[in-house]
KOLKE-774236 format. One line per field, with one value per residue: residue number from 1; residue in three letters; chain; x, y, z of N, C-alpha, C in turn. Coordinates in pm, whole numbers, always signed. Layout:
<sites>
kelo <- [NUM|...]
torza <- [ala|...]
gugu <- [A|...]
n_u <- [X|...]
n_v <- [Y|...]
n_w <- [Z|...]
ca_u <- [X|...]
ca_v <- [Y|...]
ca_w <- [Z|...]
c_u <- [X|...]
c_v <- [Y|...]
c_w <- [Z|...]
</sites>
This chain:
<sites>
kelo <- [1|2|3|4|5|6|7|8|9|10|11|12|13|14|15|16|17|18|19|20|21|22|23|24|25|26|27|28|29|30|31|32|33|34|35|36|37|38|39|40|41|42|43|44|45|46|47|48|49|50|51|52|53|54|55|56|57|58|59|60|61|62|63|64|65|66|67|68|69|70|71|72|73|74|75|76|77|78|79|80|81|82|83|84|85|86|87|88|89|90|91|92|93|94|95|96|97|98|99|100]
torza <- [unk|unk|unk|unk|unk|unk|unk|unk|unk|unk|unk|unk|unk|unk|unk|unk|unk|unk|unk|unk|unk|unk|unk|unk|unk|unk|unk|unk|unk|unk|unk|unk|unk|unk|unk|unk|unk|unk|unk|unk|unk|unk|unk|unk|unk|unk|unk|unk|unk|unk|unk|unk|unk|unk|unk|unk|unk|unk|unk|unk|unk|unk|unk|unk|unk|unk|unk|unk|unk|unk|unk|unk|unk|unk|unk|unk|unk|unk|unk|unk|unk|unk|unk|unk|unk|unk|unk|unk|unk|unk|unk|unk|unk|unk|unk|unk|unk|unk|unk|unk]
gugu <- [A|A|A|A|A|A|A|A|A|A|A|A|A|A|A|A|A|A|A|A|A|A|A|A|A|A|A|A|A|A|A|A|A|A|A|A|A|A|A|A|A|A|A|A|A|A|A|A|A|A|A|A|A|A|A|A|A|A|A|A|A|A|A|A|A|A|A|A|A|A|A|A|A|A|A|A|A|A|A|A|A|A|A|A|A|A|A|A|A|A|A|A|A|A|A|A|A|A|A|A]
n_u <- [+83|+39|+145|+172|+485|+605|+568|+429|+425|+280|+346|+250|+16|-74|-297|-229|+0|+158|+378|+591|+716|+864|+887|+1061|+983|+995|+1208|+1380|+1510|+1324|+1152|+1010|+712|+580|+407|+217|+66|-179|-434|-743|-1069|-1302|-1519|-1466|-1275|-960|-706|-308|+32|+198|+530|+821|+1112|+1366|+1259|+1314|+1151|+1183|+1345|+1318|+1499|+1478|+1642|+1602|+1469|+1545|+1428|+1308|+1250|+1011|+823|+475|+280|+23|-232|-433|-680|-906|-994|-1078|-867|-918|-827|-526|-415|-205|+36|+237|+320|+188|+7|-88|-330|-341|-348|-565|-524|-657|-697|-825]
n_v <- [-117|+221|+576|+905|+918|+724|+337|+110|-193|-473|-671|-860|-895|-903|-838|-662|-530|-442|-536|-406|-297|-9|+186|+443|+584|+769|+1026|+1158|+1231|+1107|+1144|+911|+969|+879|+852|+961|+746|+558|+319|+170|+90|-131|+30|+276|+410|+617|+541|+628|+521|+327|+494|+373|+364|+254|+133|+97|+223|+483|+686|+724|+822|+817|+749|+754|+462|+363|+105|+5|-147|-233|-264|-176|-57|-75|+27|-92|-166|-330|-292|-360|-402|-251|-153|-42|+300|+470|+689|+878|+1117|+1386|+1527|+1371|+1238|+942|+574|+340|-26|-316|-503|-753]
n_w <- [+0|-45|+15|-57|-29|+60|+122|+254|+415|+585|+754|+957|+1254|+1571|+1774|+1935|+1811|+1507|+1237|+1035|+720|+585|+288|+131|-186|-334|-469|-279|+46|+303|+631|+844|+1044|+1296|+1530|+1342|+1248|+1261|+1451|+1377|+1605|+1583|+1651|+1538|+1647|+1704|+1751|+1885|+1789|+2083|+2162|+2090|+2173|+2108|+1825|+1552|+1323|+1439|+1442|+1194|+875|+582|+290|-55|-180|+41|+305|+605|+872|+1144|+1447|+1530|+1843|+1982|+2278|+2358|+2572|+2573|+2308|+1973|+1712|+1414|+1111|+992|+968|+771|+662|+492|+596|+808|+725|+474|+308|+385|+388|+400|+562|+627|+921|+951]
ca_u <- [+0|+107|+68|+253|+631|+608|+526|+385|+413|+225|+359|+140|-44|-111|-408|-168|+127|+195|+511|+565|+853|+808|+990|+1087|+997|+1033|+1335|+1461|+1513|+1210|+1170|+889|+655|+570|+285|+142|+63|-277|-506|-880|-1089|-1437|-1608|-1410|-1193|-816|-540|-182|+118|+298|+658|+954|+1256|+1447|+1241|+1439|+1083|+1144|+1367|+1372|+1523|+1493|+1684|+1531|+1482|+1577|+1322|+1300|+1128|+1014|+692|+377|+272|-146|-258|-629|-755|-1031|-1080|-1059|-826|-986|-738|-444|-419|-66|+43|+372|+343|+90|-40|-94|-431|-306|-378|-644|-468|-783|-625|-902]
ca_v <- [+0|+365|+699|+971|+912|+557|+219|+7|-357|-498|-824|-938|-855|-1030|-768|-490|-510|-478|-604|-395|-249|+111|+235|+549|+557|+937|+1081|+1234|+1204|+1162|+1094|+869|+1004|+686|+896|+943|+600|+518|+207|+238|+37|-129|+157|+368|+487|+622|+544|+615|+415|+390|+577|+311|+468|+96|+58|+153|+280|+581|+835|+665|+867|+709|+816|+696|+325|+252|+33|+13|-290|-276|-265|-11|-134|-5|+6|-135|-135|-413|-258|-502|-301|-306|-160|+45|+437|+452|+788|+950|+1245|+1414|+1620|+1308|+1127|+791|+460|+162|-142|-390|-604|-856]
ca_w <- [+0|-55|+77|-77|-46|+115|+11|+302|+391|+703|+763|+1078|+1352|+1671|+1820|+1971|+1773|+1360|+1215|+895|+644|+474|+207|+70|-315|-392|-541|-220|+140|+413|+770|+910|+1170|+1418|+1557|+1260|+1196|+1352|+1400|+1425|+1635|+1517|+1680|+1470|+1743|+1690|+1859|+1827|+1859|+2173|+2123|+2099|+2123|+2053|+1706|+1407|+1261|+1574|+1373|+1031|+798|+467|+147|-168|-235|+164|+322|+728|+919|+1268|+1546|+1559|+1920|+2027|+2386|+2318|+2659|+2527|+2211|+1926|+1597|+1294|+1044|+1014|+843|+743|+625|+476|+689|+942|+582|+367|+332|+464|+306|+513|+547|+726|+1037|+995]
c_u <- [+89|+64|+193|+426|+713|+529|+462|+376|+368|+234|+288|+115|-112|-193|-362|-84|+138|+313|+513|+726|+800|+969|+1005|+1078|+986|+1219|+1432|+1463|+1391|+1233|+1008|+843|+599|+404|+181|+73|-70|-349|-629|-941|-1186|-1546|-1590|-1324|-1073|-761|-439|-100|+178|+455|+764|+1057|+1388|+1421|+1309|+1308|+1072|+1190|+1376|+1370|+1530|+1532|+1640|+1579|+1543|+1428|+1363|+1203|+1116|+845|+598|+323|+84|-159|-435|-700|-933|-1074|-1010|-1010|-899|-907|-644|-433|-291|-51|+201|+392|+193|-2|-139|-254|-437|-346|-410|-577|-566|-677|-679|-892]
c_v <- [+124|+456|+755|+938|+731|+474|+152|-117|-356|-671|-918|-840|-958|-955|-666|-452|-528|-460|-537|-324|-94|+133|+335|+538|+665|+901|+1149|+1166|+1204|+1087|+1039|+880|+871|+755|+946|+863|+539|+407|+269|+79|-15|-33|+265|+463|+513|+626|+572|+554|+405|+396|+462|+349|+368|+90|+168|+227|+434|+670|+816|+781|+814|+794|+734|+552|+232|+184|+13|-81|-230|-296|-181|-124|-23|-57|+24|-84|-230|-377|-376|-365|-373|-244|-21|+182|+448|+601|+815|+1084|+1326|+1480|+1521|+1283|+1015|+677|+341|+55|-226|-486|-749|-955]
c_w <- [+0|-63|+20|-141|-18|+57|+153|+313|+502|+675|+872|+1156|+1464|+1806|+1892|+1892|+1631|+1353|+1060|+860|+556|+392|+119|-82|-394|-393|-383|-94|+253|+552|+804|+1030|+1245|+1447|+1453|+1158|+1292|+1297|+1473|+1489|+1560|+1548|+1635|+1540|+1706|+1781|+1761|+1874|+1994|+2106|+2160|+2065|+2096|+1908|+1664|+1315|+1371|+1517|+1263|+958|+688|+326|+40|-226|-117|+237|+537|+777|+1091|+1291|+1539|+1697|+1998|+2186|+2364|+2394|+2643|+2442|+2133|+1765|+1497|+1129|+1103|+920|+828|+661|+661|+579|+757|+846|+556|+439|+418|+375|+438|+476|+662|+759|+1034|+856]
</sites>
């Protein structure tokens, strides 16, 4: 999937935690916002990630054609996610990627 400047992969999910890779596919240099990476519930609720300052998706800088893997990690609280909005920057549209 792709939003803007990024490409998206979502390799799993195990009901708090997605496992994905983005990748820079513009011509230039960008940085990926973490917090601007939200999942919605089935009630249509947003959350945002909690802040890992270990994952490698935390200051990613990505120069064109680099690709970055790590964690987006949700604090549910008994909600049940129902997909993810994935967005190049706090601007962009975003792009739905469904959890289910």
């Amino acid at each position: 999937m792709r939003d803007g400047k990024f490409e998206f992969i979502v390799h799993s999910w195990d009901g708090t935690t997605a496992q994905l890779s983005v990748t820079n596919i513009s011509d230039r240099p960008y940085s990926l916002a973490m917090s601007s990476q939200y999942l919605f519930d089935e009630q249509g609720r947003k959350f945002e990630p909690e802040f890992d300052w270990t994952s490698d998706l935390a200051f990613a800088d990505l120069n064109p054609g680099q690709t970055v893997s790590g964690a987006l990690s949700y604090i549910l609280s008994g909600a049940v996610g129902d997909h993810l909005e994935l967005h190049d920057s706090m601007f962009s549209g975003g792009v739905d990627v469904k959890l289910n």
